[in-house]
N, C-alpha and C positions, 0 to 999 in steps of 0.2 A: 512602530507603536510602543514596542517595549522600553527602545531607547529614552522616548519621551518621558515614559513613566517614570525611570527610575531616575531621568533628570529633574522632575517635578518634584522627588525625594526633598526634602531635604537632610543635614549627615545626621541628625538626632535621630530621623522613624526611619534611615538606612542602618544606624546602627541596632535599631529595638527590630527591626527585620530579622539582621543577624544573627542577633541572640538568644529572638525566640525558636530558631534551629537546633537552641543547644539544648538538650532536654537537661543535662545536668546543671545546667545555668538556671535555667526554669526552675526547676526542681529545688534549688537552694531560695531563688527571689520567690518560690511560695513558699519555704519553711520561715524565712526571715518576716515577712509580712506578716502571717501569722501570729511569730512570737509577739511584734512588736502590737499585734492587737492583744493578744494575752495579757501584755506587760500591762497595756493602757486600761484596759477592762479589770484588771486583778483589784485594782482599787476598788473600783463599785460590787464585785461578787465578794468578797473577802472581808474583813475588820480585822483592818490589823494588829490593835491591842488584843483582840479576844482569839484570834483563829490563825494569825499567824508567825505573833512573840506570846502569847497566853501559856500558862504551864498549866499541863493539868496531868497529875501523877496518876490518872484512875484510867488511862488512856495509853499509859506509856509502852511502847515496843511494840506494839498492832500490828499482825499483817495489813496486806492489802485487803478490803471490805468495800461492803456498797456504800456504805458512810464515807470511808477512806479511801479513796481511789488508790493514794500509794503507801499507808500506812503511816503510823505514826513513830516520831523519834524517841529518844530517852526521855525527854518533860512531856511525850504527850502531845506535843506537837503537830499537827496535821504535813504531812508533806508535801502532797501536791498543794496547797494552798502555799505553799513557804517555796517552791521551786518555780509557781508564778509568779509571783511576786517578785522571786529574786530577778527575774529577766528584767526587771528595771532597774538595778543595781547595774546589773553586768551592762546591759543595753548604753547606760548613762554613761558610764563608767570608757568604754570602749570608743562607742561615739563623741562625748565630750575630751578624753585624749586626741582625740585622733585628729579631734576639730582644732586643739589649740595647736599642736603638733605641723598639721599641715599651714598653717597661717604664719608660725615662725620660719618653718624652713622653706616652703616657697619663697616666701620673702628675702630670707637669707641665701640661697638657693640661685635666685633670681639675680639678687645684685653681684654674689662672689662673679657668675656665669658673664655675667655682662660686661660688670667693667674691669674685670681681670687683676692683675697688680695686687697693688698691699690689701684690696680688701677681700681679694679670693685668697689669698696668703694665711689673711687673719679667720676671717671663717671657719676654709678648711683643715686648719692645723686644728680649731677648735672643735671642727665636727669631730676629725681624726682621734684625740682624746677622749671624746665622750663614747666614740663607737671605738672603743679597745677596751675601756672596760664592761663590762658583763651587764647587762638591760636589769638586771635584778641587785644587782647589788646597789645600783644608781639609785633605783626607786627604794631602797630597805634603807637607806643612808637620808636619802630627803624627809621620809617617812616616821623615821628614829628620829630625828631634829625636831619637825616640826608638829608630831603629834599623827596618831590615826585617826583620819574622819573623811568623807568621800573625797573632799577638795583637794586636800591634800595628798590624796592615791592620784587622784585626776592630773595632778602636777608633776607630782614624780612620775610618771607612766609618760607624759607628754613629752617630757626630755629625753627619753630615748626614743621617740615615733617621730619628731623634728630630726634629726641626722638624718634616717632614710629621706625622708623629703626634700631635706638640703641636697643631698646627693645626685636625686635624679632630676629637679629642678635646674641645677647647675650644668650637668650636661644636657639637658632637652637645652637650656637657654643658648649655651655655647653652639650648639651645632643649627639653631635659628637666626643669632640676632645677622649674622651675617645674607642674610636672602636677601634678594631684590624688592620683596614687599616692605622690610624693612628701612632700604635704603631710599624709596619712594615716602613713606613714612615723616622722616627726617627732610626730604626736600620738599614737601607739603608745608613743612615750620612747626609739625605737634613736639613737643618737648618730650622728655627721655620717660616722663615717667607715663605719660600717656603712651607710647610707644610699646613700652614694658608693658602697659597691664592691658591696653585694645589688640596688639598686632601681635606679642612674644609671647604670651602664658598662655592667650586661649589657645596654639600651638602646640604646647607641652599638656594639653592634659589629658590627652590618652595615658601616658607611663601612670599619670597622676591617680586617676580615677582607678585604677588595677591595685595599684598601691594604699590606696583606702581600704579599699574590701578587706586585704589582704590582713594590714595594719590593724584594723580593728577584730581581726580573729586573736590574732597576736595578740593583743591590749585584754583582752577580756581572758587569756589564758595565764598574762602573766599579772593581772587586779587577781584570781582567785588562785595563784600560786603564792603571794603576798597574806591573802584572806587565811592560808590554808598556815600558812608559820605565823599565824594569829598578829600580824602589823598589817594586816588591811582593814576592810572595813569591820567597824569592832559589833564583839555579840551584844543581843542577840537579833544583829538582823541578819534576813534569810538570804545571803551573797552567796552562790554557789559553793565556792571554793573555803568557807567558813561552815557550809553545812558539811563537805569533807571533811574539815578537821573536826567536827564536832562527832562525826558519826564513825570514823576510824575505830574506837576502842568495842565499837560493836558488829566490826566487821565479818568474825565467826558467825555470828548466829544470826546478827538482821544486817545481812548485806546490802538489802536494799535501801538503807540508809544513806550508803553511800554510790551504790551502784547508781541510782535515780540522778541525784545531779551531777556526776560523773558523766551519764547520756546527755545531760541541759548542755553541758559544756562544750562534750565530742560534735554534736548534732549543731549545736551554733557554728562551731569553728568552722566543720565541714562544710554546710549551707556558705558560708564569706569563702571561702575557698572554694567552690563550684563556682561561684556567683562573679569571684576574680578571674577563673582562668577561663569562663565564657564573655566576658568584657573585653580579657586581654586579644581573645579570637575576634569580636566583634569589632571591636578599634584597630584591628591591623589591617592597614589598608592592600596588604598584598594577599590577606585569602579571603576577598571578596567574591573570588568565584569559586 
């Protein structure tokens, strides 16, 4: 009877079985759910001209209060209202690299793996240069060029999260295209690129989906290390790592200026980190039991 059961499965609610085991997996998919209800909600509780870029000097430096839940910055600023808010900077910011990212280097990823020769040649030499130099220096270079504004972080940030992708796309594809499902595939008559994107990638996306979570913890730590040497997103909107640099020279005495979204940041990362290495358990098909 049990056998039956867990054949009736299918792999999607055998993986969401395994996961919900992990408490620290749990634990992060309810912090992230959460945030991204914050994010979506901050617009309707909030006014963002008035409560959360609004200056008002007769306000400034507040501790925490029943008015202020996290006190107010140097203009007066409300914070908790400017740290909700910001989770849709970071949230876009993170997700939107991560999304172009993965679609270039799957792609690229997928044809080097496949058809081998001059154009794995050409790819990986190119992946090879763009991951030797420094994730940051790539984005403060694109950035400096062509101006600070979301799209443009979103772009620079994207070109270093496609390399990982190229990477493990390439070898999931290489150690696939060779199976028997494959080669049944081919003698059906489906052409190469049906092949690749029905029978090869759906394949590869365990590494794939681990590498998301993972990616977009990354991506939002290095948008507000960008924000924080003042070429990310420009003031005065509430991006995490822009309220760190705005709140540094008041670090003595109102630490919680900076200490608050300093936690927005660790506590995101964290949550996509719990969240990755309970996936990476749950898609490994060898600790199923």
């Amino acid at each position: 009877m049990a056998a039956e059961t867990v054949k009736s499965r299918s792999q999607a609610q055998e993986v969401w079985r395994r996961l919900k085991k992990n408490k620290g997996a749990m634990i992060g998919l309810g912090f992230l759910v959460l945030l991204v209800a914050v994010a979506i909600a901050s617009g309707f509780i909030f006014d963002y001209d008035t409560e959360v870029i609004g200056i008002n000097p007769a306000l400034k430096l507040q501790p925490a209060n029943s008015k202020h839940w996290f006190g107010t910055d140097n203009l007066g600023r409300d914070i908790f209202a400017r740290v909700l808010y910001g989770a849709r900077y970071s949230l876009v910011i993170g997700v939107g690299s991560v999304a172009i990212g993965l679609v270039v280097g799957v792609i690229c990823g997928a044809l080097a793996g496949y058809y081998g020769g001059i154009i794995d040649q050409v790819v990986m030499r190119t992946n090879d240069i763009l991951y030797a130099v420094p994730n940051i220096m790539i984005a403060v270079v694109i950035v400096s060029l062509f101006g600070t504004n979301t799209m443009n972080l979103l772009l620079a940030l994207c070109v270093t999260v496609a390399t990982a992708f190229t990477r493990i796309a390439r070898a999931s594809v290489m150690t696939i295209r060779g199976q028997e499902y494959v080669e049944a595939a081919y003698a059906m008559g489906l052409p190469t690129w049906k092949v690749i994107a029905k029978h090869i990638l759906p394949n590869c996306l365990s590494p794939i989906i681990v590498q998301i979570t993972l990616s977009i913890g990354t991506t939002i730590i290095a948008a507000s290390s960008l924000s924080f040497l003042g070429i990310g997103i420009p003031s005065p909107a509430p991006e995490w790592g822009a309220m760190l640099s705005e709140g540094r020279n008041f670090i003595r005495n109102s630490s919680y200026i900076c200490v608050i979204p300093g936690l927005a940041i660790m506590l995101t990362v964290l949550a996509l980190n719990l969240l990755g290495d309970g996936l990476r358990d749950a898609l490994d098909p060898k600790l199923k039991k």
